[in-house]
C-alpha positions in Angstrom: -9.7 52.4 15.6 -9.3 53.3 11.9 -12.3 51.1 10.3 -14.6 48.1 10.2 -14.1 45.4 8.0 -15.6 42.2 6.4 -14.1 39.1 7.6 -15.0 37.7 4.9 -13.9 40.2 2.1 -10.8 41.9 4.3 -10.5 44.3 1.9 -13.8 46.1 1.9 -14.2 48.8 4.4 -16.4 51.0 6.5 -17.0 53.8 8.5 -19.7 52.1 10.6 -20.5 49.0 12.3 -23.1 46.8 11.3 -23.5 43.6 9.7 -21.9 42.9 6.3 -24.1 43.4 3.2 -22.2 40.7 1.4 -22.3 37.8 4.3 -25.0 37.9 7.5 -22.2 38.7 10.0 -21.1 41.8 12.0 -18.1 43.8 10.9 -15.5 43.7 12.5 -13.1 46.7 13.7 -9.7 47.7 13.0 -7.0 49.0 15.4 -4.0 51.0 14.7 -2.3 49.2 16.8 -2.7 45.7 14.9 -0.5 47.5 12.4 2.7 47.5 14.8 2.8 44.2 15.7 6.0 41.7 14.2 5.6 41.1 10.5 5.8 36.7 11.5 2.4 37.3 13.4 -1.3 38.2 13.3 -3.7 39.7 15.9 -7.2 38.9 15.5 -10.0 40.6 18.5 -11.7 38.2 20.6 -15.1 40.3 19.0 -13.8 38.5 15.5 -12.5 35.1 16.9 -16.0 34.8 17.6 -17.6 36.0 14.8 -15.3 33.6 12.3 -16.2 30.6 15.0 -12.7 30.1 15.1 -11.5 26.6 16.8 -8.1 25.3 17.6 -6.3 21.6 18.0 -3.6 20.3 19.6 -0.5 18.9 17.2 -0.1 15.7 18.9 2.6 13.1 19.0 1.9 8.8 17.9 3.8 6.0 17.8 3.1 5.1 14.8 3.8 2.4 12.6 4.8 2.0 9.1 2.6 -1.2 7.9 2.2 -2.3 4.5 -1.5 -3.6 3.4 -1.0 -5.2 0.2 -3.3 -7.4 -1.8 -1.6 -11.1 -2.6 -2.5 -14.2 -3.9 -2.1 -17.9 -2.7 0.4 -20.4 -5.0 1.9 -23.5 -4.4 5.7 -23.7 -3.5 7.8 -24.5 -5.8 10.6 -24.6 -3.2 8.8 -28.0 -2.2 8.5 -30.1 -5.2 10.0 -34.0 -6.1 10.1 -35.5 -9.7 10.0 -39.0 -10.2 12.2 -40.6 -12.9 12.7 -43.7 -14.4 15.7 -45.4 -13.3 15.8 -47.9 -16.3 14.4 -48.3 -19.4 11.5 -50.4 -20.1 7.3 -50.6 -20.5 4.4 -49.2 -18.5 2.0 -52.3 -17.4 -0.1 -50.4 -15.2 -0.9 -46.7 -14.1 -3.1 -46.1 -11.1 -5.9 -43.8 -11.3 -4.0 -40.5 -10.8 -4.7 -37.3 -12.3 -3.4 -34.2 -12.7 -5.0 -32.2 -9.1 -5.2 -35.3 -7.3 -3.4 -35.2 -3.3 -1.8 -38.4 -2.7 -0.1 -39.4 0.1 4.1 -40.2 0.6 4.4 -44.2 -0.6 1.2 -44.4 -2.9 1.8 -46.2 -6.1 1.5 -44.6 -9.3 2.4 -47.2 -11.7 4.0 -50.9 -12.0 6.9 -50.7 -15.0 8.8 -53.4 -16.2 12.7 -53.4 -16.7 14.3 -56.0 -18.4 17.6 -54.6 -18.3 16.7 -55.1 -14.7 16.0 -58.7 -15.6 19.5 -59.3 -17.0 21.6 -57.8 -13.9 19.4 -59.8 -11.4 20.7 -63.1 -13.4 23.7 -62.5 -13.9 24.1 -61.6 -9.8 22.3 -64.7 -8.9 24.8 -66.7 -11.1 27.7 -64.8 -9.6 26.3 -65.7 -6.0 26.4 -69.5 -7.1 30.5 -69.5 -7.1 30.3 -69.3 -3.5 33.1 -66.0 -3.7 31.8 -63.3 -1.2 33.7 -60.1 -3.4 32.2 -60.9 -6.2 28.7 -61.3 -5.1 29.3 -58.1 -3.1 30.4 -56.7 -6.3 27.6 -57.8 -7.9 24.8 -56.7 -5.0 27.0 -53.1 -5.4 26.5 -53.2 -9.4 22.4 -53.8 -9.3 22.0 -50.9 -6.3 24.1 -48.6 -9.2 21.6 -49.6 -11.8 19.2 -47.7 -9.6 17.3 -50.7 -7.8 15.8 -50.0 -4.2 17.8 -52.2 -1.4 14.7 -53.6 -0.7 14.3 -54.9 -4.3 17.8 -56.3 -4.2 16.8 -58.4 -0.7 14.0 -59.6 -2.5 16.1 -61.1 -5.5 18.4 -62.6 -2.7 15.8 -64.1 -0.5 13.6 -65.3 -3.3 16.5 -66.4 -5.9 14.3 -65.1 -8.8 14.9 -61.9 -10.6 11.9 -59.4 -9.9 11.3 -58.0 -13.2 8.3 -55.6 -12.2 8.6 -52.5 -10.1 6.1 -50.7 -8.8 6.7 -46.3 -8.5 5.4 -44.7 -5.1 4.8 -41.1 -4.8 8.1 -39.9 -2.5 6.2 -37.2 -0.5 2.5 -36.4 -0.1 0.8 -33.6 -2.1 -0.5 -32.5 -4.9 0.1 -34.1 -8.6 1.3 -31.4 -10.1 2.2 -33.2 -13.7 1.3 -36.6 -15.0 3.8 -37.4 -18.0 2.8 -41.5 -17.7 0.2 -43.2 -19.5 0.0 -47.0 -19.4 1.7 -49.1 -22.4 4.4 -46.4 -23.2 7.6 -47.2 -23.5 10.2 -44.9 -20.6 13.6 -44.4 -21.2 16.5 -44.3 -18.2 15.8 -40.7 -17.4 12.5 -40.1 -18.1 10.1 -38.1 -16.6 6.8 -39.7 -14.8 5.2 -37.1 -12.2 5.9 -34.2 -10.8 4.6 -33.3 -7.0 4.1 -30.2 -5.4 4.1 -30.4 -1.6 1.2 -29.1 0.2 2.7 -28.5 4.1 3.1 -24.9 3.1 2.1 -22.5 0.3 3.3 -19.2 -0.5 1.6 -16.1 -1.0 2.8 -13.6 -3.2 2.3 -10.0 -3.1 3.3 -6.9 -5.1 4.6 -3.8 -2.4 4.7 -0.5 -4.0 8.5 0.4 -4.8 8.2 3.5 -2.3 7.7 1.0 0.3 9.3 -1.8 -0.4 12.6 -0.6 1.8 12.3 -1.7 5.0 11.1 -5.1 4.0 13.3 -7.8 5.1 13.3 -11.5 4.8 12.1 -13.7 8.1 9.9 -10.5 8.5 6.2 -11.4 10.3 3.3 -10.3 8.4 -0.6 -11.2 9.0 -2.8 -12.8 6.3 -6.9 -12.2 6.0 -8.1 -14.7 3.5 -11.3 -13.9 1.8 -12.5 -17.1 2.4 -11.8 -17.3 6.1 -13.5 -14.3 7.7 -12.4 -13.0 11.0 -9.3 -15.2 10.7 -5.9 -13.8 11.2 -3.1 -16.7 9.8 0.9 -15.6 10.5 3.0 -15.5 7.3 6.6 -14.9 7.1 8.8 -13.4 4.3 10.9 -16.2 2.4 11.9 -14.3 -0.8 11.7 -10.6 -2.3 12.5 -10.8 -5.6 15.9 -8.8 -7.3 13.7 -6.7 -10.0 10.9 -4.4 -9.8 8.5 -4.2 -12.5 8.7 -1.3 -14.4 5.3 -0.8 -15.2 3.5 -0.7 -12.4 6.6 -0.2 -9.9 5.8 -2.7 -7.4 8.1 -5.1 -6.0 7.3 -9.0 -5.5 7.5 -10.3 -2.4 6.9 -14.1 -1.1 5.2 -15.3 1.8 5.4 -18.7 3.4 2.0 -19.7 4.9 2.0 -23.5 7.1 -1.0 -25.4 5.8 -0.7 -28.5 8.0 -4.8 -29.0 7.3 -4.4 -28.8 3.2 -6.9 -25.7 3.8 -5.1 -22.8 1.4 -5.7 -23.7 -2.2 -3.8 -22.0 -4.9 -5.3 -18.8 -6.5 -7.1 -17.7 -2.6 -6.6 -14.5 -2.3 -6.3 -12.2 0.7 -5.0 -9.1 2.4 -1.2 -8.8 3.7 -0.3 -6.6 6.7 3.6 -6.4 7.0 4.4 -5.0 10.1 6.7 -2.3 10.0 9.1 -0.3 12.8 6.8 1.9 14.7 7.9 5.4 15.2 7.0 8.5 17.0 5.0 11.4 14.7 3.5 14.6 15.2 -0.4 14.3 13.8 -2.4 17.7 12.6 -5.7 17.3 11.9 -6.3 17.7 8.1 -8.4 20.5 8.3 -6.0 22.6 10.0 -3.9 22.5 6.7 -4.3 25.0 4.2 -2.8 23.2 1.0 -1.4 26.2 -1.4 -0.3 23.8 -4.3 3.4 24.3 -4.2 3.5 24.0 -0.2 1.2 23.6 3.3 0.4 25.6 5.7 -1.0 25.6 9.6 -1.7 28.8 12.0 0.1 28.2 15.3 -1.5 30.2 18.3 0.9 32.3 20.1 -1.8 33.4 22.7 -5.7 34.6 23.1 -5.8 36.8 19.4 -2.0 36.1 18.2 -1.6 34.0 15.6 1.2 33.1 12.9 1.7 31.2 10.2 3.9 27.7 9.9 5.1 26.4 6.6 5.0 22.1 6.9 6.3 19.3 5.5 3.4 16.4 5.3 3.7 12.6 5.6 0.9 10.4 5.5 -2.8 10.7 6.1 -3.9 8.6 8.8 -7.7 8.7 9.4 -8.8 12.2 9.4 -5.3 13.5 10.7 -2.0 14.2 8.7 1.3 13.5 9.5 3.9 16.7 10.1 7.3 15.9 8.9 9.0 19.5 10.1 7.8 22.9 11.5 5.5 21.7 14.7 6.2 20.5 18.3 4.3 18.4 20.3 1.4 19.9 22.3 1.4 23.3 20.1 -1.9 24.8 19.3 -2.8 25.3 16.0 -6.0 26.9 14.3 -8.6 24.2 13.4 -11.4 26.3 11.4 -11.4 29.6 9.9 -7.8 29.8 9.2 -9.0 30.2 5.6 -9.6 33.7 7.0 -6.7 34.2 8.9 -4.8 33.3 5.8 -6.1 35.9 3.9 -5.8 38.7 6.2 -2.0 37.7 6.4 -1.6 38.1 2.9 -3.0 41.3 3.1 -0.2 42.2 5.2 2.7 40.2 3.8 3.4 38.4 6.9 6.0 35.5 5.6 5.5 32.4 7.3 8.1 30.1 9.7 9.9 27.9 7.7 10.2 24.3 8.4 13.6 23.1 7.6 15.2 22.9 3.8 12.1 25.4 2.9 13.0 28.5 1.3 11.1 31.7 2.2 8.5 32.9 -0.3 5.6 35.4 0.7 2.2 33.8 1.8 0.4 36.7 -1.0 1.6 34.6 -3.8 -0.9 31.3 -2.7 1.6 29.2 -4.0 0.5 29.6 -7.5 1.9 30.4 -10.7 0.8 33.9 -11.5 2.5 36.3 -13.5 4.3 38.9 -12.3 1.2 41.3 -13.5 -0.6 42.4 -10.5 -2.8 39.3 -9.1 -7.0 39.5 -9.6 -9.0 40.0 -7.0 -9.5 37.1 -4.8 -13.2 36.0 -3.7 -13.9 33.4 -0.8 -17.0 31.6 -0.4 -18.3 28.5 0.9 -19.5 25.0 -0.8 -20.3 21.8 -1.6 -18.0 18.9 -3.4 -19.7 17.7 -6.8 -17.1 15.9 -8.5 -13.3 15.9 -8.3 -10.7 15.6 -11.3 -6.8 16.7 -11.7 -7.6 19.8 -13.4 -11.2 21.2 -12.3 -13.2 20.8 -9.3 -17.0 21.2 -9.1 -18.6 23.1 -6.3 -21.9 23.9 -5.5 -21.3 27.2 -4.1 -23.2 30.3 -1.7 -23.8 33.4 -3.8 -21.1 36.0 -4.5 -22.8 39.6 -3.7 -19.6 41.0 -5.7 -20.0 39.1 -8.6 -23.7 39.3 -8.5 -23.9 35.7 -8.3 -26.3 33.4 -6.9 -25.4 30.5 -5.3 -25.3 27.8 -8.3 -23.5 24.9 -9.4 -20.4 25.2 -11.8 -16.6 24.2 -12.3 -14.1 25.8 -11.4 -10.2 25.3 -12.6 -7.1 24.0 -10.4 -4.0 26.0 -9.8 -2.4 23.2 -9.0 -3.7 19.8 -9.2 -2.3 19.0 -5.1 -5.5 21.2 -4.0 -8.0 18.8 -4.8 -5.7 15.9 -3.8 -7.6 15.0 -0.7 -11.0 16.2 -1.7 -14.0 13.8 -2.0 -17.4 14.8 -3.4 -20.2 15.6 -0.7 -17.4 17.5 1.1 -18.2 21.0 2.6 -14.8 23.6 1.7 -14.2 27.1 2.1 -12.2 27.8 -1.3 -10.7 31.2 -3.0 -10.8 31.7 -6.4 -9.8 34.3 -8.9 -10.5 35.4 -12.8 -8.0 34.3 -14.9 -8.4 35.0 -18.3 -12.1 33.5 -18.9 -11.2 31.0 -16.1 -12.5 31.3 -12.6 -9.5 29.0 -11.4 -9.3 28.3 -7.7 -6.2 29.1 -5.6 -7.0 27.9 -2.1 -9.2 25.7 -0.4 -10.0 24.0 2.9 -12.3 21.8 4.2 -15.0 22.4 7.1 -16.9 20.8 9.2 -20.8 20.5 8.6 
């Protein structure tokens, strides 16, 4: 044995054992032999496994799958829409009480118009009828259907011998007026624009997917729609259109929906939550604790057996729950170090022991904590436990233990980033286990992890 040793402060020594006057936990000894062992792993004694309350998980392997939650909004399709024109000039007699909003069924009338160029045709193709000459009165029958007149208008004339000045306009398909452009007594020209009619059979809902994962969206792709006002309801949607440009502000991608609405129930401007199911996959799942975030990389503890430890540099996915997906440098069913790694870390350090790299990493030594120090020798690293108070991109405030080196009592105060990615998944109330150093007049921390209460 050559010494005893704080767990917590590595680096101070004794002669003795006994409990640390810094923390309230026994020293811990230090063989000879430790020094011999490969430089890619780390013995720790059972005595100090312990001590540290060191705990372990298992990297497991998911399907899981790659589902987009997006908010959208419900509009009316404009892929179902009809415009009714006048097919003659003339006068409006009578509008029926429509209004812009109002749902009217297919064949309601909208308003009675009178043509008297109409008038004029009809006459001249009874008279034509009166010579008895079957060409020309099928001439003339073909002349007053070109003029625009319904068939059944033109049977009427026949039947009736008198021309049939007034025509009444019927909505062509049921739904929504969407536009009202007649008012009774105006004059129309051939041409001219009356209503316009948005179907209501189906409505879209449109949604804006983040560009990173708008790829694998496809058109006919299934998604599942929660309506705010329909709770506990799950309605099927399907992909119809996802729009050529992404907006360059806020880099989202819009994407259509087409919802059925054979009970009229979606209104326009409902809003809900999408789900577009993606392609599950398999992944290898961590849980977050076990990473030890550095700023420029991540890093797990793999256990080689009872007291052997070494370190893995990881690529990270996504955070699912309270587990974090590993992109490169695990395997299925590995074991890696759940709690106290924080620890583990810093005796490695100590020692230079490099980590395994996951593939396209480069090798750099775990001492330099991934941050951008100078090439001057580093200050002197102090670990200590705390509390989250508030998070931001450049500081992070801890209520912290005290610091028997620096004399300090345990207090409340900020502390500076290294690198904004250490607080990225921090939330306040949160118990960590960070490192920090002096830099400059900056007490600016370089590691941290969280813990379990």
């Amino acid at each position: 044995m050559l010494y005893w040793y704080d767990p917590m402060s590595p680096t101070q020594k004794f002669d003795k054992p006994g409990k640390s006057p810094y923390m309230d936990m026994a020293l811990v000894p230090k063989y000879a032999d430790e020094d011999t062992q490969e430089s890619s792993g780390l013995s720790v004694s059972a005595q100090a496994v312990q001590a540290l309350g060191l705990r372990t998980a298992t990297v497991e392997q998911r399907d899981i799958g790659s589902d987009v939650d997006v908010l959208g909004t419900v509009q009316l399709n404009d892929r179902d829409v009809s415009i009714v024109q006048a097919r003659s000039a003339g006068f409006v007699e009578r509008v029926y009480a429509r209004a812009p909003g109002d749902v009217v069924a297919a064949g309601a009338p909208l308003a009675d118009l009178l043509l008297p160029e109409w008038v004029a045709a009809q006459r001249e193709f009874l008279a034509v009828r009166e010579l008895k000459d079957e060409s020309l009165t099928a001439a003339a029958r073909q002349r007053l259907l070109l003029l625009g007149m319904p068939a059944s208008l033109v049977a009427q004339v026949e039947r009736t011998g008198e021309p049939q000045g007034r025509y009444t306009v019927t909505f062509p398909q049921a739904g929504m007026v969407a536009e009202l452009m007649v008012r009774q007594g105006m004059t129309v020209s051939a041409g001219a624009s009356l209503v316009r009619v948005n179907g209501l059979a189906s409505v879209w809902i449109e949604a804006a997917v983040p560009e990173a994962q708008s790829g694998p969206l496809q058109l006919g792709q299934d998604a599942q729609v929660r309506l705010a006002a329909f709770p506990g309801e799950t309605l099927k949607a399907r992909v119809v259109s996802i729009l050529p440009e992404a907006n360059r502000d806020t880099r989202t991608v819009r994407v259509r929906l087409e919802l059925p609405n054979p009970a009229q129930r979606l209104k326009a401007g409902m809003s809900g939550q999408i789900v577009l199911a993606g392609r599950t996959q398999p992944a290898l799942l961590v849980p977050s604790e076990a990473v030890i975030r550095t700023g420029k990389r991540a890093l797990v503890y793999v256990v080689d057996g009872p007291g052997k430890y070494h370190p893995v540099q990881v690529q990270l996915g996504a955070e699912i729950d309270d587990r974090l997906v590993v992109q490169g440098g695990l395997t299925a069913g590995q074991q890696v170090v759940a709690s106290a790694q924080f620890l583990i870390d810093s005796e490695a350090s100590l020692r230079g022991i490099l980590p395994a790299q996951s593939q396209g990493s480069s090798a750099q030594p775990i001492s330099e904590q991934g941050s951008s120090i100078s090439a001057a020798p580093a200050s002197k690293s102090f670990t200590v436990r705390g509390v989250v108070d508030e998070v931001t991109p450049t500081e992070l405030t801890l209520t912290h233990d005290a610091v028997p080196e620096l004399k300090w009592p345990g207090m409340t105060m900020p502390f500076k980033l290294a690198s904004p990615e250490l607080a990225k998944t921090l939330k306040p109330e949160q118990q960590v286990r960070f490192t920090f150093q002096q830099q400059g007049k900056d007490f600016v921390i370089i590691a941290v992890e969280r813990i379990k209460p």
